[in-house]
N, CA and C atoms as a LAMMPS dump frame, in Angstrom:
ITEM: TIMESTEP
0
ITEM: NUMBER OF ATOMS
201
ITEM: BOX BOUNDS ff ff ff
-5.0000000000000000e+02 5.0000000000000000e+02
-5.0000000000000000e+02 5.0000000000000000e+02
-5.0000000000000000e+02 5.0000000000000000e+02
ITEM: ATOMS id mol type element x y z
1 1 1 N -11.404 9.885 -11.147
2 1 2 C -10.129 10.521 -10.847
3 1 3 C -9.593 10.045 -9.495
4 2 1 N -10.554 10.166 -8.433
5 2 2 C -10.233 9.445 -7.202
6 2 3 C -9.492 8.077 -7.451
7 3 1 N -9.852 7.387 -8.048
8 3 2 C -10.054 5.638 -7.873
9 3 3 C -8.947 5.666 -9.095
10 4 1 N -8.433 6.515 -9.783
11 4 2 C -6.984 6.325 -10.08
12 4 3 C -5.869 6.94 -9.517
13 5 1 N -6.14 7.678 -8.698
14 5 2 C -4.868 8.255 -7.709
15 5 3 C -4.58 6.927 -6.808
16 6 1 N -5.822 6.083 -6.356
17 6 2 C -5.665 5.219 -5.152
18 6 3 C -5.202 4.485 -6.036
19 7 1 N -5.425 4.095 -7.629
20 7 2 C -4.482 2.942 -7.568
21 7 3 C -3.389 3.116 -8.193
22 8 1 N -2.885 4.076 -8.388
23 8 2 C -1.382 4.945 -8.676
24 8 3 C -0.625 4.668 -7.533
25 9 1 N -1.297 4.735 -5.951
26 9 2 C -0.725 4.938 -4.892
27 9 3 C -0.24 3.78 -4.262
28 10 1 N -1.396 2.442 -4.778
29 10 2 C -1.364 1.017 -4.811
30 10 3 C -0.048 0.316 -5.288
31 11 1 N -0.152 1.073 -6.113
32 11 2 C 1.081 0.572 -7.335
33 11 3 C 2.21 0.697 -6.64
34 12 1 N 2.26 2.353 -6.285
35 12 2 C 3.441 2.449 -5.895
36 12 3 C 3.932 2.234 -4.703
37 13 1 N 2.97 1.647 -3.62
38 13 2 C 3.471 0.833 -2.181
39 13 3 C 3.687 0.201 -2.296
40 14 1 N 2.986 -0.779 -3.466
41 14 2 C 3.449 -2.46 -3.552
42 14 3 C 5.069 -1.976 -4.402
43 15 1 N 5.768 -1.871 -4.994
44 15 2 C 6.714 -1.36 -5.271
45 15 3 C 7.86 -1.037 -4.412
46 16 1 N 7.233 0.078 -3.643
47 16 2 C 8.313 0.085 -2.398
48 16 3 C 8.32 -0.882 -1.206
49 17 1 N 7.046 -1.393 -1.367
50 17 2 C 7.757 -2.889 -0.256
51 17 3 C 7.935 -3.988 -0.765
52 18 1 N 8.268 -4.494 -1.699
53 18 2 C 8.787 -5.168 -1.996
54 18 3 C 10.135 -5.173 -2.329
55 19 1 N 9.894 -4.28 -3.165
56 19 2 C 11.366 -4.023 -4.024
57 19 3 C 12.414 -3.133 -3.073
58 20 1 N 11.992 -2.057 -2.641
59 20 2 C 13.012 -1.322 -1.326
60 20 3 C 12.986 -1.515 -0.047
61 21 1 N 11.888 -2.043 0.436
62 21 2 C 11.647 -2.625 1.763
63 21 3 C 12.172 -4.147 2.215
64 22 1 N 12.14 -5.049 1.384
65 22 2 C 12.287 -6.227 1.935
66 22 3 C 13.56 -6.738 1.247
67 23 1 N 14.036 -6.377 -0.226
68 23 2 C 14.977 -6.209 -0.352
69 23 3 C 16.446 -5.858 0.364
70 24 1 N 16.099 -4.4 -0.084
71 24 2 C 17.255 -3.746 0.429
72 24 3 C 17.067 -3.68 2.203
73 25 1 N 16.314 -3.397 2.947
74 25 2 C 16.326 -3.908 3.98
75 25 3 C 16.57 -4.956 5.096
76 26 1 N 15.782 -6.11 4.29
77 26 2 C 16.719 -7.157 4.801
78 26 3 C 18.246 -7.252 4.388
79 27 1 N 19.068 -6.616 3.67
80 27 2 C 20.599 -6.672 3.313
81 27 3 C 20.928 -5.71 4.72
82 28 1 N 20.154 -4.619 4.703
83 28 2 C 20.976 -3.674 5.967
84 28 3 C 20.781 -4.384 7.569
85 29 1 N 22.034 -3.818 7.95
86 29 2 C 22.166 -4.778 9.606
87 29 3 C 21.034 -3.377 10.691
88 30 1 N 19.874 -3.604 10.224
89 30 2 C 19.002 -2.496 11.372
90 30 3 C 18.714 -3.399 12.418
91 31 1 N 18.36 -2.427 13.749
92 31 2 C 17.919 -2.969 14.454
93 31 3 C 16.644 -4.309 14.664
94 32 1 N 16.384 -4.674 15.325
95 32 2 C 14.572 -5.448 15.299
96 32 3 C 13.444 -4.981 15.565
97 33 1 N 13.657 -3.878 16.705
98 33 2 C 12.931 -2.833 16.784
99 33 3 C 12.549 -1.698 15.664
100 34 1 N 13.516 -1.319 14.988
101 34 2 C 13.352 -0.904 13.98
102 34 3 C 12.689 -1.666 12.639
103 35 1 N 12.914 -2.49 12.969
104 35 2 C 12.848 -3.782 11.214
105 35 3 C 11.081 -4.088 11.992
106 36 1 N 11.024 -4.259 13.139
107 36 2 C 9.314 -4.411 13.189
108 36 3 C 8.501 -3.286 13.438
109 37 1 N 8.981 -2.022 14.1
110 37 2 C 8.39 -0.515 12.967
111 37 3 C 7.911 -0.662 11.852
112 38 1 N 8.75 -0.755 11.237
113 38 2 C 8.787 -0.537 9.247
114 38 3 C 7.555 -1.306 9.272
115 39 1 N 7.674 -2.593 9.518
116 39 2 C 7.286 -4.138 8.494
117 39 3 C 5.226 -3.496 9.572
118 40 1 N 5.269 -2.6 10.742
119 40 2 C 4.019 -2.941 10.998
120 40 3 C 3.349 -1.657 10.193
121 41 1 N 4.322 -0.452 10.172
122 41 2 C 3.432 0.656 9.689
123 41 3 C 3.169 0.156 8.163
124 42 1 N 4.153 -0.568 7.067
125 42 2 C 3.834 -0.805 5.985
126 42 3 C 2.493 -1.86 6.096
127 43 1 N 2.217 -2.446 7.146
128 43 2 C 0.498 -3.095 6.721
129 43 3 C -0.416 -2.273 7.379
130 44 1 N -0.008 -1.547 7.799
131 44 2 C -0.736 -0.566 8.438
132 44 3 C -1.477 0.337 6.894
133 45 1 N -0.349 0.886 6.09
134 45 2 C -0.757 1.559 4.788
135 45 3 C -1.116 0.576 4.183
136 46 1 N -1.137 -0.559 3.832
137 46 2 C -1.334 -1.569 3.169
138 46 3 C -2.97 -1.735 3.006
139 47 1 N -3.145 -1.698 4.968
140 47 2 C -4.629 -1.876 4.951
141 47 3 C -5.35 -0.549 4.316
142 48 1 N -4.976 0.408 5.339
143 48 2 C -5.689 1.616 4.487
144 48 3 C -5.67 1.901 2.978
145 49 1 N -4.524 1.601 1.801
146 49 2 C -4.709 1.439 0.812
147 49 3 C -5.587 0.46 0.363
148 50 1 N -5.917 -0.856 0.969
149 50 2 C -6.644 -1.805 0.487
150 50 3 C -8.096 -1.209 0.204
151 51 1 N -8.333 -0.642 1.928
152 51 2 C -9.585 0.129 1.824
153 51 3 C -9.665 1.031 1.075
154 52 1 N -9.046 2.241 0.763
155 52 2 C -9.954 2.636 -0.681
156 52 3 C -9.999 2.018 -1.559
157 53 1 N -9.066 1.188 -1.833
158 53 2 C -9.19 0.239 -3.494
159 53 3 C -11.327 -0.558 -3.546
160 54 1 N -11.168 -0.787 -2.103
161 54 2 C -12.422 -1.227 -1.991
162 54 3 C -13.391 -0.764 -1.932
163 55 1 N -13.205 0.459 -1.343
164 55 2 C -14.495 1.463 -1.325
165 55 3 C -14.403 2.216 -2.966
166 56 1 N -13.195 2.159 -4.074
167 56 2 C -13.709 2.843 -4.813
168 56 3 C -14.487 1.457 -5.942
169 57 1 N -13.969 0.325 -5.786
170 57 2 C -14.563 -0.974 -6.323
171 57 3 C -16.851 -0.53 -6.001
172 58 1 N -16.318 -0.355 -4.82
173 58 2 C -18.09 -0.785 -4.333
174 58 3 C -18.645 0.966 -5.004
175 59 1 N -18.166 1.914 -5.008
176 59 2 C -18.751 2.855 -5.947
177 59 3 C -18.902 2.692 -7.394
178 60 1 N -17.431 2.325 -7.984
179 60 2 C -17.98 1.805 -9.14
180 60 3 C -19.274 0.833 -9.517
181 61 1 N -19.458 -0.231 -8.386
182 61 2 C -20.819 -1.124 -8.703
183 61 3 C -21.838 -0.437 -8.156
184 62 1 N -22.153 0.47 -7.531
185 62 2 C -23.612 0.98 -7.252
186 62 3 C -23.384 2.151 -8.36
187 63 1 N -22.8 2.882 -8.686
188 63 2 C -22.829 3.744 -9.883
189 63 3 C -22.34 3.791 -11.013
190 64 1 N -22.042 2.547 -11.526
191 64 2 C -21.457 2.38 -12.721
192 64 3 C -20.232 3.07 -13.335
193 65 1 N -19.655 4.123 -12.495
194 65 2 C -18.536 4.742 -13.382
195 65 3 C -17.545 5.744 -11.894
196 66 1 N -16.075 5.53 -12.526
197 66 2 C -15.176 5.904 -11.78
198 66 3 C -15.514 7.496 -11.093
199 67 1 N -15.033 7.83 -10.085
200 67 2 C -14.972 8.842 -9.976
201 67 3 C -13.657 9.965 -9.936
C-alpha cells in the first residue's frame, strides 16, 4: 500500500513538472529568482520522491512483497 501511494505521488510530480512547470512556466514572464525557487524545490521533491521509490524497491527485494 505504501509503495503505491509513492508511486501515485511519482506519477503525479513527474506530471506537474513537466507538463505545468516547464511548460506553462517558461511561457509566464516570472521573475529569476522566482523561476530558480521553483526549478530547486522541484529537485528537491524529486530527490525525496526518488528516495522512497528506492527504499520501497529495496523492501520489496529483501521481502518479496509490497507493502
Amino acid at each position: 500500500m505504501f509503495c503505491t501511494v509513492i508511486l501515485i505521488m511519482a506519477i503525479a510530480f513527474f506530471i506537474w513538472y513537466y507538463i505545468i512547470f516547464e511548460i506553462l512556466m517558461s511561457k509566464l514572464l516570472i521573475s529569476n529568482r522566482l523561476y530558480t525557487f521553483l526549478k530547486i524545490t522541484n529537485c528537491i521533491l524529486l530527490m525525496v520522491i526518488s528516495l522512497a521509490l528506492l527504499i520501497c524497491v529495496v523492501i520489496r527485494l529483501f521481502f518479496g512483497r509490497l507493502l
